[in-house]
C-alpha positions as CSV (number, residue, x, y, z in Angstrom):
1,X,3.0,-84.0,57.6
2,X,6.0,-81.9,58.6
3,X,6.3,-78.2,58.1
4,X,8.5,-78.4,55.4
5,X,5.6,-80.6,53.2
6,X,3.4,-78.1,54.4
7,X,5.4,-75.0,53.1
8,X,5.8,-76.6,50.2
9,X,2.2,-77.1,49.4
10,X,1.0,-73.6,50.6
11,X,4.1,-72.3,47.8
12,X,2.0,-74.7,45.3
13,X,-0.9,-73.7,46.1
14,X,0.3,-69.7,45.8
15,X,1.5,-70.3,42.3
16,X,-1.7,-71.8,41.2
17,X,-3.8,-68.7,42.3
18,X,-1.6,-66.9,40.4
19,X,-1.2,-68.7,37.5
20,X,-5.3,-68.8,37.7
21,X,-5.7,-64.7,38.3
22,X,-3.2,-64.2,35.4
23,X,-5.4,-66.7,33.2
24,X,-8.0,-64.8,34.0
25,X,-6.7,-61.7,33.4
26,X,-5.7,-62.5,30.0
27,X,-8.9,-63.8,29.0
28,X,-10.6,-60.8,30.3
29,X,-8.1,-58.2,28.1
30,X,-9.9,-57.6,24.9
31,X,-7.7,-58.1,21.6
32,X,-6.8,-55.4,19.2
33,X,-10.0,-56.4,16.8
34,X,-12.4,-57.0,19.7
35,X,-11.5,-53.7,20.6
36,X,-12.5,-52.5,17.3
37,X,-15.0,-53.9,16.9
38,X,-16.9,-53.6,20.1
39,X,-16.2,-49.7,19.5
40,X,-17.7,-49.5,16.3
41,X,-21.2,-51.4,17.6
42,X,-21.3,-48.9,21.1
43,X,-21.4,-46.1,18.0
44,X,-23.4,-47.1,16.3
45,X,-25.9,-47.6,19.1
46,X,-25.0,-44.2,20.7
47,X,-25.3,-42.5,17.4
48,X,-29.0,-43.3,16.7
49,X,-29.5,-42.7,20.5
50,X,-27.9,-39.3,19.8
51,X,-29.8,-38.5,16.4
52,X,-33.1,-39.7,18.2
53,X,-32.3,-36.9,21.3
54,X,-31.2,-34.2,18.9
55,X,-33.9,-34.9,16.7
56,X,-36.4,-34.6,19.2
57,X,-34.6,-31.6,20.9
58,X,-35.3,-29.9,17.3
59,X,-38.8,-30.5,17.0
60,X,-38.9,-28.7,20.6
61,X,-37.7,-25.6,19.3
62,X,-38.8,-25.1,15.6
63,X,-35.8,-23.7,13.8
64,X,-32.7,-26.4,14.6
65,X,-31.7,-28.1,12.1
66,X,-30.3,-31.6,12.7
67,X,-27.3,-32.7,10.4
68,X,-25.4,-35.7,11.2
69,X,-21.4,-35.4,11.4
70,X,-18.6,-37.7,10.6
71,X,-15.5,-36.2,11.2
72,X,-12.0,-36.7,12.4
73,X,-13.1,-35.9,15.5
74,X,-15.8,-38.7,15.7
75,X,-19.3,-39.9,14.6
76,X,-22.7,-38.2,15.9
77,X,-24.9,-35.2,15.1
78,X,-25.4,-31.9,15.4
79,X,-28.3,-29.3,15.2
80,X,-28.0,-25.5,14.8
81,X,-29.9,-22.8,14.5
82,X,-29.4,-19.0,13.5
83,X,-31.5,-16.2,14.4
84,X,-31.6,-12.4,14.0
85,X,-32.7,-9.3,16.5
86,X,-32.4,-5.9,15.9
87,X,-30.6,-3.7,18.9
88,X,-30.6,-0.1,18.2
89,X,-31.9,0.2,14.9
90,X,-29.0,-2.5,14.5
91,X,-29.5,-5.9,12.8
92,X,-27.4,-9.0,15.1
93,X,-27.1,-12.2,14.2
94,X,-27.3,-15.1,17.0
95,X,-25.6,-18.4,16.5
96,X,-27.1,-22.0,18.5
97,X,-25.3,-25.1,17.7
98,X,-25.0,-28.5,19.8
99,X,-23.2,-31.1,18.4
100,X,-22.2,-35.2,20.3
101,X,-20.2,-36.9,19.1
102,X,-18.5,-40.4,19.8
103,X,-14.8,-40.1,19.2
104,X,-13.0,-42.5,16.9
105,X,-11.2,-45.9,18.5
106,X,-8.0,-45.1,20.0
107,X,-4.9,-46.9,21.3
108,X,-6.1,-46.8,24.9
109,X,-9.7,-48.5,24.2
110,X,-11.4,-46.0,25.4
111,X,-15.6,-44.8,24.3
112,X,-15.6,-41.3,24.8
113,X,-18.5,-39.1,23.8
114,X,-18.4,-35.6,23.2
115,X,-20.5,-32.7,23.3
116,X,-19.7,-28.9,22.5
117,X,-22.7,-26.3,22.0
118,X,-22.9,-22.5,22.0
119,X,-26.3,-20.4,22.8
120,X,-26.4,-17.5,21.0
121,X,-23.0,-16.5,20.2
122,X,-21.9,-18.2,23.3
123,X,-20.2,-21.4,23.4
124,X,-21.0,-22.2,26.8
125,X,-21.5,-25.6,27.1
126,X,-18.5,-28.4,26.9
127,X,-19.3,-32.0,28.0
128,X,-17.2,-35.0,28.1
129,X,-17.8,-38.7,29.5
130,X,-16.0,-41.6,29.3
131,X,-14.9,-45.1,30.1
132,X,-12.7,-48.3,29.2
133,X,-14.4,-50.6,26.5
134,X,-14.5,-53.6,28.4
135,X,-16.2,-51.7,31.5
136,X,-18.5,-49.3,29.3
137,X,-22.1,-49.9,30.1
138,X,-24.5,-47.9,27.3
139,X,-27.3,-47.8,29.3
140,X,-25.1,-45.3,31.4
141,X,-23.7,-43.4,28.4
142,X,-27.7,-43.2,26.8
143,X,-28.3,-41.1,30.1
144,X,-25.7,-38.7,29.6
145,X,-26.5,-37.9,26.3
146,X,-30.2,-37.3,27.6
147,X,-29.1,-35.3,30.1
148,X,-27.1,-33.1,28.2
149,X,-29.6,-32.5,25.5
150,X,-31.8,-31.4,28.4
151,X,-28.9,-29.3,29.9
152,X,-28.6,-27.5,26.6
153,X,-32.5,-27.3,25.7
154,X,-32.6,-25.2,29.4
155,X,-29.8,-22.8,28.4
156,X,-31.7,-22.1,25.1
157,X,-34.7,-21.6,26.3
158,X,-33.5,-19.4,29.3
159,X,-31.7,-17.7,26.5
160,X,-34.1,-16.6,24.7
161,X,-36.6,-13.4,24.9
């Protein structure tokens, strides 16, 4: 075989890896309605794991009240709370809300989960975490939401007198 068969059959053999990656590639890429509707089942999974969390985060501190939300900023839940003190003969109102939420399907197929809270009168406490569909693992996003609600339930309680 001369170098010029040779050549020849390393360019083949170039173009077929190629052509293969590609292949895969495209059967890796997620259509528009996969897309969708992968989205829609990692909410509704993350939403009971969020009412569970918030639910549970509520009976910890009697006086939240969980309310789910569906919005245009997303699915989830929320729970709030409002107390009074009195400071100088003056009555004050305090203000605790945390609210997750998983945002809506956008063009970029992207599961993003939110969370915004405020401790009395505060809003001190902005999370955000996300990743592409087709790499998203829930196990990971289950674990953030834990760990936020536990963030937020040791703000409130060092909040509180």
């Amino acid at each position: 075989m001369d170098f010029r068969e040779r050549l020849q059959r390393a360019t083949l053999r170039g173009q077929q890896a190629r052509d293969a990656e590609a292949q895969a590639q495209a059967a890796k890429a997620l259509s528009e309605e996969e897309c969708r509707r992968l989205h829609a089942s990692y909410r509704n999974i993350l939403n009971d794991h969020i009412e569970s969390c918030l639910k549970q985060l509520a009976e910890n501190f009697p006086g939240f009240n969980y309310e789910p939300v569906i919005s245009d900023k997303g699915w989830g839940g929320a729970i709030r709370r409002d107390d009074f003190g009195m400071s100088h003969g003056r009555r004050e109102n305090y203000f605790s809300r945390l609210e997750i939420l998983v945002s809506p399907h956008n063009q970029y197929h992207v599961l993003d989960v939110v969370a915004k809270g405020a401790v009395r009168n505060k809003e001190n406490f902005s999370r955000n975490h996300y990743h592409l569909l087709k790499d998203a693992d829930l196990d990971a996003f289950k674990n953030m939401i834990e760990q936020w609600t536990l963030d937020y339930a040791e703000q409130y309680a060092a909040s509180t007198t």
